[in-house]
OpenMM code with the backbone's topology and positions (N, CA, C; nanometers):
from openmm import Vec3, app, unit

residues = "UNK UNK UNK UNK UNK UNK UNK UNK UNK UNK UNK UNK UNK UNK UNK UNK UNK UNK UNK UNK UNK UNK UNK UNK UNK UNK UNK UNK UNK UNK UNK UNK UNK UNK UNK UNK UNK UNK UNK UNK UNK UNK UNK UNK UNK UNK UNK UNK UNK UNK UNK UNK UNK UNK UNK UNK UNK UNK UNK UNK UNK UNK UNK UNK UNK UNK UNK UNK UNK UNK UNK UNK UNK UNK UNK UNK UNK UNK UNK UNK UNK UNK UNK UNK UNK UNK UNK UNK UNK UNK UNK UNK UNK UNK UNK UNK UNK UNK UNK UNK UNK UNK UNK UNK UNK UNK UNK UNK UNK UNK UNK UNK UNK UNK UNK UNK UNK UNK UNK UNK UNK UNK UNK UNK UNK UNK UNK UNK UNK UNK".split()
positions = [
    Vec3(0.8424, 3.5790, 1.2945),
    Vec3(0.9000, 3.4625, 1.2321),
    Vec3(0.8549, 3.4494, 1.0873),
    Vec3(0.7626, 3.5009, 1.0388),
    Vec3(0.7270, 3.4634, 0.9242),
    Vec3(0.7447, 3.5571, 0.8067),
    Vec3(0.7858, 3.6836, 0.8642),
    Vec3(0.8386, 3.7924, 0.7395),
    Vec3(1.0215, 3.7277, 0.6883),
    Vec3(1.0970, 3.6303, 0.7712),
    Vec3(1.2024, 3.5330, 0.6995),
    Vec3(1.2163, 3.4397, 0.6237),
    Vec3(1.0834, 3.4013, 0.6219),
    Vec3(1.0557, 3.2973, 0.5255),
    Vec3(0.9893, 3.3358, 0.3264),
    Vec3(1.0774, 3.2751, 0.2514),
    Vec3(1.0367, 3.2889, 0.1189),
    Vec3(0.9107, 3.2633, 0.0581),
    Vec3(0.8586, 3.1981, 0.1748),
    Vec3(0.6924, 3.1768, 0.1493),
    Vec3(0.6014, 3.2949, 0.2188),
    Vec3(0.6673, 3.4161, 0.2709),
    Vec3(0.6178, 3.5087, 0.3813),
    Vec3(0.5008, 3.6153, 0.2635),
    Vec3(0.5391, 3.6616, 0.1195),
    Vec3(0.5432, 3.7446, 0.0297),
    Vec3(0.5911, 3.8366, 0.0294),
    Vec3(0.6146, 3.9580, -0.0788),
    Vec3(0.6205, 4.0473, -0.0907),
    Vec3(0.5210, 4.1565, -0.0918),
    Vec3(0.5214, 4.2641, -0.0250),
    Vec3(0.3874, 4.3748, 0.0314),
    Vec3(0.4175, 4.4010, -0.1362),
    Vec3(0.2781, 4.4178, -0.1814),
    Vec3(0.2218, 4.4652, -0.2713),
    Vec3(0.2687, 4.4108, -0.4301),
    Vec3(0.3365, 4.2666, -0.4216),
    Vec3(0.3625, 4.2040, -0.4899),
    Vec3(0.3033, 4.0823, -0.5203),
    Vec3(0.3627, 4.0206, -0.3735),
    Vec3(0.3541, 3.8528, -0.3839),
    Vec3(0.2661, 3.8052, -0.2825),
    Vec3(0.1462, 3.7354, -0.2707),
    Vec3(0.0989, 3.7135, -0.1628),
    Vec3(0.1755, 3.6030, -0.0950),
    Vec3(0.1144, 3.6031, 0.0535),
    Vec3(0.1910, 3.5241, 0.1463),
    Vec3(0.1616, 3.3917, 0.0879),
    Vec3(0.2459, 3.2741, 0.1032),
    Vec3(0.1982, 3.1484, 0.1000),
    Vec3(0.1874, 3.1211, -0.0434),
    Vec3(0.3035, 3.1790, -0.1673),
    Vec3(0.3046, 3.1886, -0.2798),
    Vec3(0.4340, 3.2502, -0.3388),
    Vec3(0.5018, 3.1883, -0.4425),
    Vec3(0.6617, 3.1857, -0.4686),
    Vec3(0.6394, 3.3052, -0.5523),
    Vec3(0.7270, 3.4097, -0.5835),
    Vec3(0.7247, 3.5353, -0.6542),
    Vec3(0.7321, 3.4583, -0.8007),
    Vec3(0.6922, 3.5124, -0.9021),
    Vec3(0.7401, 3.4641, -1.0797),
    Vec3(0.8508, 3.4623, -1.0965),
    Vec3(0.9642, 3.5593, -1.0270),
    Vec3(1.0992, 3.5164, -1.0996),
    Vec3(1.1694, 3.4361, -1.0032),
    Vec3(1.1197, 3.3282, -0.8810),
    Vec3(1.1712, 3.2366, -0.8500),
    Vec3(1.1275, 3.0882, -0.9078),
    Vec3(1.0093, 3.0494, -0.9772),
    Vec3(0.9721, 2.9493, -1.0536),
    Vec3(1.0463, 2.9308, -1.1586),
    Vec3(1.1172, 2.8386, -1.1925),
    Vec3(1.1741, 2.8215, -1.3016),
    Vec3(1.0956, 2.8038, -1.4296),
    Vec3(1.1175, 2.8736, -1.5215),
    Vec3(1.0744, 2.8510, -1.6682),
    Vec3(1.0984, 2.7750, -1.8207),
    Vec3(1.0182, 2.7094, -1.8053),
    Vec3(1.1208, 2.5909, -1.9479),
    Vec3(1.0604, 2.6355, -2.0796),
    Vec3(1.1851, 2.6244, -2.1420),
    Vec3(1.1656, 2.6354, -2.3222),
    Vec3(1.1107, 2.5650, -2.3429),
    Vec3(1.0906, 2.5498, -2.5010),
    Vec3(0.9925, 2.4872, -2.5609),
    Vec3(1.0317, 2.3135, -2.5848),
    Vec3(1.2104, 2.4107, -2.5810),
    Vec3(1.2717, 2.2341, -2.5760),
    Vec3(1.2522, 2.1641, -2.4448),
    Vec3(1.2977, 2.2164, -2.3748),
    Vec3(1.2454, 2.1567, -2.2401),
    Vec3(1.1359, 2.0807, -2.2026),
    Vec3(1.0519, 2.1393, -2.2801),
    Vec3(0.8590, 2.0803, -2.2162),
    Vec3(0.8892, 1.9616, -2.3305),
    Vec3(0.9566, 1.9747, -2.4488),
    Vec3(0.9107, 1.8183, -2.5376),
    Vec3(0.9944, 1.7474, -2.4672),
    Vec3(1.0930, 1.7540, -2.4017),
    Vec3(1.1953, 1.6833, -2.3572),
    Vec3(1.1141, 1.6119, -2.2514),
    Vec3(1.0766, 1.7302, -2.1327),
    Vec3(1.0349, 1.6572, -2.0510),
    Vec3(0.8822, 1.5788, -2.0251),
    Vec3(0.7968, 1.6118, -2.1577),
    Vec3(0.7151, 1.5582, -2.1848),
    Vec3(0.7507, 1.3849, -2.2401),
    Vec3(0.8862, 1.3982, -2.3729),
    Vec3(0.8976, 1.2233, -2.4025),
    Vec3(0.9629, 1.1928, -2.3116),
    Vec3(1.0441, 1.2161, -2.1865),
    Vec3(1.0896, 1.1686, -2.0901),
    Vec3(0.9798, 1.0789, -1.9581),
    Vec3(0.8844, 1.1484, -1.9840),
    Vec3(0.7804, 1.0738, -1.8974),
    Vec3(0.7430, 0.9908, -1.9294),
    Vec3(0.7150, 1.0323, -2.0753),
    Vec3(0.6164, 0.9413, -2.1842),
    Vec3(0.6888, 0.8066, -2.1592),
    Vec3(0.7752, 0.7875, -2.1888),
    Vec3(0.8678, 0.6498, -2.1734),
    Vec3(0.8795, 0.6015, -2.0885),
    Vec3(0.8876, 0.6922, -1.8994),
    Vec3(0.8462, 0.6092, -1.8162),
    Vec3(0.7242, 0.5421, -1.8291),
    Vec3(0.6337, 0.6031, -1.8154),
    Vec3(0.4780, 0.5079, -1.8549),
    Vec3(0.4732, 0.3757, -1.9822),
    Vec3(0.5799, 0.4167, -2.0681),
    Vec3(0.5778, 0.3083, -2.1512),
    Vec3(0.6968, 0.1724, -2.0892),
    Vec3(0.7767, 0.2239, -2.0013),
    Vec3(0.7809, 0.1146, -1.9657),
    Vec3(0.7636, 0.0673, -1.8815),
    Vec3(0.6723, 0.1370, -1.8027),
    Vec3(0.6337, 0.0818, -1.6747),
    Vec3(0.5094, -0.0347, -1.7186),
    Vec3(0.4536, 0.0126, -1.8588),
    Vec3(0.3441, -0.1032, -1.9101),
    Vec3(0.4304, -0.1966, -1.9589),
    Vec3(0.5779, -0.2024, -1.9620),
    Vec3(0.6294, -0.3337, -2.0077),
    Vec3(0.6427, -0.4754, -1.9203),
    Vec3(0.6335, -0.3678, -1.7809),
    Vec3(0.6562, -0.4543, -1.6871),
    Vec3(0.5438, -0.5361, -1.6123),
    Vec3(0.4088, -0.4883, -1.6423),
    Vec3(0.2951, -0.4801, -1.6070),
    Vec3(0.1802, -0.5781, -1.7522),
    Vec3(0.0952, -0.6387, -1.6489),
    Vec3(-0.0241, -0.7206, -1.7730),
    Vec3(-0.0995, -0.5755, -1.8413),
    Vec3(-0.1975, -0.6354, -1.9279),
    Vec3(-0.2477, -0.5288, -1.9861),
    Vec3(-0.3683, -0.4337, -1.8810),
    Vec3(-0.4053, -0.5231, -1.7970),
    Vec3(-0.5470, -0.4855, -1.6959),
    Vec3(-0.4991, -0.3837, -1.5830),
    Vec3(-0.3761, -0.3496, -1.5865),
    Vec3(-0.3109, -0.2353, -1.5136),
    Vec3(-0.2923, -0.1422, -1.6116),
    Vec3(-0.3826, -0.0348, -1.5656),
    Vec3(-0.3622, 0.1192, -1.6130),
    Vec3(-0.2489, 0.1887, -1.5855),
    Vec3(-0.1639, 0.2632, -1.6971),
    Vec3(-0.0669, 0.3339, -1.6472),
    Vec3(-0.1407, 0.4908, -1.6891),
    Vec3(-0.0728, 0.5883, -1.6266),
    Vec3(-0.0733, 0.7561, -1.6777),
    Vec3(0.0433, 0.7902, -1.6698),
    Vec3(0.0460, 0.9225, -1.7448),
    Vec3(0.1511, 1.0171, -1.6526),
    Vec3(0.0764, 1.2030, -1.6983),
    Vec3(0.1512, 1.2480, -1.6074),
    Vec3(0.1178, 1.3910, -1.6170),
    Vec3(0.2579, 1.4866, -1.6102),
    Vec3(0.2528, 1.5696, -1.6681),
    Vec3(0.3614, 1.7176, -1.5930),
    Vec3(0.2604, 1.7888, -1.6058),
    Vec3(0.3054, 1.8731, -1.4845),
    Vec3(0.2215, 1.9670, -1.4452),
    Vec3(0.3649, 2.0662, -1.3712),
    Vec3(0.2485, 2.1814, -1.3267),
    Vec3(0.3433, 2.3303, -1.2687),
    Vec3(0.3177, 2.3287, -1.1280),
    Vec3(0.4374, 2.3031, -1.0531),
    Vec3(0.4104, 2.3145, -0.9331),
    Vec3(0.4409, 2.4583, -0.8704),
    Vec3(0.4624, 2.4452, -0.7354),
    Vec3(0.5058, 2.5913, -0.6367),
    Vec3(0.6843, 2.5768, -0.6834),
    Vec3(0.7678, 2.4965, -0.7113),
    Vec3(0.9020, 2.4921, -0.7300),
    Vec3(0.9254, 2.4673, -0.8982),
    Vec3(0.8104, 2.4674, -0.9769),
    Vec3(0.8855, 2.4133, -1.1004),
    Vec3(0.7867, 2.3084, -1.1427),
    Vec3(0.8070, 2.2125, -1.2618),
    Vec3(0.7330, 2.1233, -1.3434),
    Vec3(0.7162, 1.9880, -1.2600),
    Vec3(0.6818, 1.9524, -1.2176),
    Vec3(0.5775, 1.8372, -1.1318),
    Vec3(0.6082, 1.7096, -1.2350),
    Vec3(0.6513, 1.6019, -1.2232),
    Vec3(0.5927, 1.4843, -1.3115),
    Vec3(0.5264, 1.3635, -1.2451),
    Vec3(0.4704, 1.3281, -1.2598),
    Vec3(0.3533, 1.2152, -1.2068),
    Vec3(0.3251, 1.1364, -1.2981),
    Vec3(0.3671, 0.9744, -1.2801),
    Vec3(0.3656, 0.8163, -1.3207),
    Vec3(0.2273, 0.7666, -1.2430),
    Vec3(0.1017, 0.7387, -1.2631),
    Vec3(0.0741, 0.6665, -1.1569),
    Vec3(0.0235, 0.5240, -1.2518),
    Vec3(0.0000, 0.4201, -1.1520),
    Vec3(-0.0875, 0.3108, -1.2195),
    Vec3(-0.2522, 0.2457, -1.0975),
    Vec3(-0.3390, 0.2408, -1.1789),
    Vec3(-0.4098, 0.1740, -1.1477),
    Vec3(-0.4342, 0.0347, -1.1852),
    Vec3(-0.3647, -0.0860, -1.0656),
    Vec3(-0.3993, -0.2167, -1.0941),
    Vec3(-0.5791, -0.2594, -1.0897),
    Vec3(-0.5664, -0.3827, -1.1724),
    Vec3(-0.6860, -0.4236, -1.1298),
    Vec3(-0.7848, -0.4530, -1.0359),
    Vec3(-0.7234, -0.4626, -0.8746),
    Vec3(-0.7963, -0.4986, -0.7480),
    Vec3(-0.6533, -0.3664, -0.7161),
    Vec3(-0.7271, -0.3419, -0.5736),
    Vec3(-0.5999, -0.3023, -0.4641),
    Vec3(-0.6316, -0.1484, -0.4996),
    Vec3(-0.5578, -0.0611, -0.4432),
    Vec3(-0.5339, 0.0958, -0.4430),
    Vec3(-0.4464, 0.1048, -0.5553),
    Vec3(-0.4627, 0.2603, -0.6254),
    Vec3(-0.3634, 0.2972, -0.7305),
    Vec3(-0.2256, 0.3800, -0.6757),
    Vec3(-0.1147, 0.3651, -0.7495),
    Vec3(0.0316, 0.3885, -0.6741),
    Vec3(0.1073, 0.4564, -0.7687),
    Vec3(0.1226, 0.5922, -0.7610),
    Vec3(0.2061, 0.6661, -0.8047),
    Vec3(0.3356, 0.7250, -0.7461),
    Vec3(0.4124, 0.7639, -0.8407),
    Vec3(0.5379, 0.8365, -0.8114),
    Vec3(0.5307, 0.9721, -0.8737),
    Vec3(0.5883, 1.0581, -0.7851),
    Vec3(0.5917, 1.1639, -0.8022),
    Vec3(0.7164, 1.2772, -0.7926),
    Vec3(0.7610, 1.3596, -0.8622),
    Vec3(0.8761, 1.4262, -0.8504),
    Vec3(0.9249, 1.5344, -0.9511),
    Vec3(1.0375, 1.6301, -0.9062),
    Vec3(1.0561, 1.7315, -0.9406),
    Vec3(1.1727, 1.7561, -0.9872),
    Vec3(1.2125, 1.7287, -1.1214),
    Vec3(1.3373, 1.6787, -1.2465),
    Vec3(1.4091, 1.8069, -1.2181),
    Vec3(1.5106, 1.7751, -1.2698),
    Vec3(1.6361, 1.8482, -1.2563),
    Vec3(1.6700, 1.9261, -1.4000),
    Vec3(1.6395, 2.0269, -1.3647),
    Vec3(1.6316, 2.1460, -1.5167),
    Vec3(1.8042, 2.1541, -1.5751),
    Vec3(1.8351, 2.1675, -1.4829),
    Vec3(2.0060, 2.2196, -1.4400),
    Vec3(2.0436, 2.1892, -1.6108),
    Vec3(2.0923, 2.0462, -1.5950),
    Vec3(2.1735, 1.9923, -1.6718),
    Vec3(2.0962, 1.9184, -1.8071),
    Vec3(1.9807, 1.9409, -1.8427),
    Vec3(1.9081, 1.8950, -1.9623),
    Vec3(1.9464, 1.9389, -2.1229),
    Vec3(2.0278, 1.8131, -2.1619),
    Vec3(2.0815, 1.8829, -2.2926),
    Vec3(1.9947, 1.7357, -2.4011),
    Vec3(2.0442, 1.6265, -2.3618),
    Vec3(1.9525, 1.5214, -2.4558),
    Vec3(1.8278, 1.4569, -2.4212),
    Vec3(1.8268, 1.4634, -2.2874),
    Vec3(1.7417, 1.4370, -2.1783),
    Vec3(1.7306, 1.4963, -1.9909),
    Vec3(1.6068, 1.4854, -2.0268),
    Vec3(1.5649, 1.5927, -1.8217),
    Vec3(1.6225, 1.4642, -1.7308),
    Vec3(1.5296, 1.3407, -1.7692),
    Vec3(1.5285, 1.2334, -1.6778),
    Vec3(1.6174, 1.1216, -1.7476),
    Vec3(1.7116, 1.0705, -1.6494),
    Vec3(1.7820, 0.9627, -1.7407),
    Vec3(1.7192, 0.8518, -1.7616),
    Vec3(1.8025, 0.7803, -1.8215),
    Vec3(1.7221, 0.5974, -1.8595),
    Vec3(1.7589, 0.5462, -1.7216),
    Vec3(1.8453, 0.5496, -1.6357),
    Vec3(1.8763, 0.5019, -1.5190),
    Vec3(1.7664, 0.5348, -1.4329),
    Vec3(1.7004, 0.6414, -1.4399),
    Vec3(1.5898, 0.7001, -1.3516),
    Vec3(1.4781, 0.6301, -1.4074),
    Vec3(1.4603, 0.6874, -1.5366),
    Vec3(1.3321, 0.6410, -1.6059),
    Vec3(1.3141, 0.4519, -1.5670),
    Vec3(1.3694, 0.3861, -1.5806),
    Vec3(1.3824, 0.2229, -1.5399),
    Vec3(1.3646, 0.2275, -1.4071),
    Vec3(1.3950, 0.3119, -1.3114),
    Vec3(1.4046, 0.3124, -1.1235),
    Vec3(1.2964, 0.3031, -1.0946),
    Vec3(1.1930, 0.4346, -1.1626),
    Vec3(1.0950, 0.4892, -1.1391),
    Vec3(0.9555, 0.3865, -1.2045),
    Vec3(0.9834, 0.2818, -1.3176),
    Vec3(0.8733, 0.2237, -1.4112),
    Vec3(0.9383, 0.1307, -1.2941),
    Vec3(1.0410, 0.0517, -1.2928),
    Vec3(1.0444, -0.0542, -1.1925),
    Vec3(0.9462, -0.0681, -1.0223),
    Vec3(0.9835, 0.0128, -0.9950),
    Vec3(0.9367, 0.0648, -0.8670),
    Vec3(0.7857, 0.0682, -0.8563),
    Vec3(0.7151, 0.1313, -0.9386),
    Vec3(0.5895, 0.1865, -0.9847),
    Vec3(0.5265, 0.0398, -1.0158),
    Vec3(0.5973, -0.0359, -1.1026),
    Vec3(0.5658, -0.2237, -1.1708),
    Vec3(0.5307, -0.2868, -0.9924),
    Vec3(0.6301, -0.2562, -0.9009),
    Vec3(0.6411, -0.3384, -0.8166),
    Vec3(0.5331, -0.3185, -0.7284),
    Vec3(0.5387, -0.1987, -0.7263),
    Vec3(0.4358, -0.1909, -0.6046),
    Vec3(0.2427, -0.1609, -0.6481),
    Vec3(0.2577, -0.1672, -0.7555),
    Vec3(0.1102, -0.1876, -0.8184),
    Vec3(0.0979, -0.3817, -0.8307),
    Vec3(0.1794, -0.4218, -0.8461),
    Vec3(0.1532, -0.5979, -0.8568),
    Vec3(0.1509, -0.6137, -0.6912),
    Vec3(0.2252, -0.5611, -0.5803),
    Vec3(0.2154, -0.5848, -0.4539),
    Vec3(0.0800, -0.5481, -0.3733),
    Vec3(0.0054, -0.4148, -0.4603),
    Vec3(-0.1161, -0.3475, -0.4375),
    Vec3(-0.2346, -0.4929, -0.5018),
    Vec3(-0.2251, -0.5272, -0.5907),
    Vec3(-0.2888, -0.6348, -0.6166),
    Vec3(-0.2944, -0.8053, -0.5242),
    Vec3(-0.1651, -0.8265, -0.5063),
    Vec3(-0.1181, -0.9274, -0.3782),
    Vec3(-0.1682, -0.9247, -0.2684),
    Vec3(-0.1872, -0.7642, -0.2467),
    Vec3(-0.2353, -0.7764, -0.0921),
    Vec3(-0.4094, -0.7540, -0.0981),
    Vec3(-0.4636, -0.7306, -0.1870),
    Vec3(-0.6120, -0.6939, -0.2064),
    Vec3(-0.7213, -0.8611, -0.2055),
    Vec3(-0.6361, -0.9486, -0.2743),
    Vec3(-0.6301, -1.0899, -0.2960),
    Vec3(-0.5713, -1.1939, -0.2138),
    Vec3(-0.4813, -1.1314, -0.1364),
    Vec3(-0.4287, -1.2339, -0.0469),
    Vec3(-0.5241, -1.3078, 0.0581),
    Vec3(-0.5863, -1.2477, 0.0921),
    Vec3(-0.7237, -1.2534, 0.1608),
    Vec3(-0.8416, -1.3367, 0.1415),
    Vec3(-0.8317, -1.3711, -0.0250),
    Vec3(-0.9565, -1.4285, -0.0506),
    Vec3(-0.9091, -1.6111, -0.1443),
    Vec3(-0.7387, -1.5577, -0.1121),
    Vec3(-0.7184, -1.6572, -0.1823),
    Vec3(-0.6486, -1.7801, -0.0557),
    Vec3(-0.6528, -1.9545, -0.0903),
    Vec3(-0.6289, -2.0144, -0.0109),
    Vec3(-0.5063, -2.0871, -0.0375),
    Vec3(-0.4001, -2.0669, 0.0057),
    Vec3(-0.2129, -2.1586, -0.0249),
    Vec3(-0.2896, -2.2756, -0.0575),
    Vec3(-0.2237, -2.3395, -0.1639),
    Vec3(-0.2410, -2.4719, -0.2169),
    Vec3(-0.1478, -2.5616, -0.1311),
    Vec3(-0.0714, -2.5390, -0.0972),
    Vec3(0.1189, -2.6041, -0.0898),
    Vec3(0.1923, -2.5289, -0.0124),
    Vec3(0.2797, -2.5229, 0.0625),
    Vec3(0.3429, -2.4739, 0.1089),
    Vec3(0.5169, -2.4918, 0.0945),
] * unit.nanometer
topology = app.Topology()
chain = topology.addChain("A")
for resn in residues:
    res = topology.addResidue(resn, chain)
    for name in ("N", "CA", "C"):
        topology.addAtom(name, app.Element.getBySymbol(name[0]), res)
């Protein structure tokens, strides 16, 4: 079963449990600035949505399929909450990631780092009112 699989290797090439070089996709130079200010801007607006005491990052990195991008934030109380994912090379002419994505992804990321804070505090805090 396992000499069918693309993760199996190639004898005297590719080890098992490792993608050959000419199946990783490779990005130009335009590509990496692209998909470098494409992140960049998620993180910038994911701090739009967010107080200042929430940390944002981001990273690209090289995965087993291609360039990796990673948003995460660390709120002030609670666990830190990232998104993570693997952009679409295909069609990158002005941009990798759209503004429709880029807003999905800072939204999403806003929400559930203020919900990571809600629930760390919910606990210690007492309803005034109901």
């Amino acid at each position: 079963m396992n000499g069918n699989t693309p993760y199996a290797g190639l004898p005297g090439e590719t080890q098992a449990g490792h993608r050959a070089a000419a199946d990783i996709p490779d990005l130009s130079g335009t590509q990496k600035r692209l998909l470098h200010r494409d992140v960049s801007r998620i993180a910038a607006r994911t701090r739009e949505f967010l107080p200042n005491e929430y940390v944002v990052d981001a990273d690209v990195s090289s995965g087993i399929s291609g360039p990796q991008v990673t948003v995460a934030v660390r709120p002030p109380v609670g666990h830190p909450v990232s998104a993570g994912f693997t952009p679409d090379l295909e069609d990158a002419s002005e941009e990798i990631i759209t503004s429709d994505e880029r807003n999905e992804v800072a939204r999403g990321l806003a929400a559930s780092a203020a919900f990571q804070v809600k629930q760390a505090v919910s606990e210690n805090v007492t309803p005034t009112g109901k």
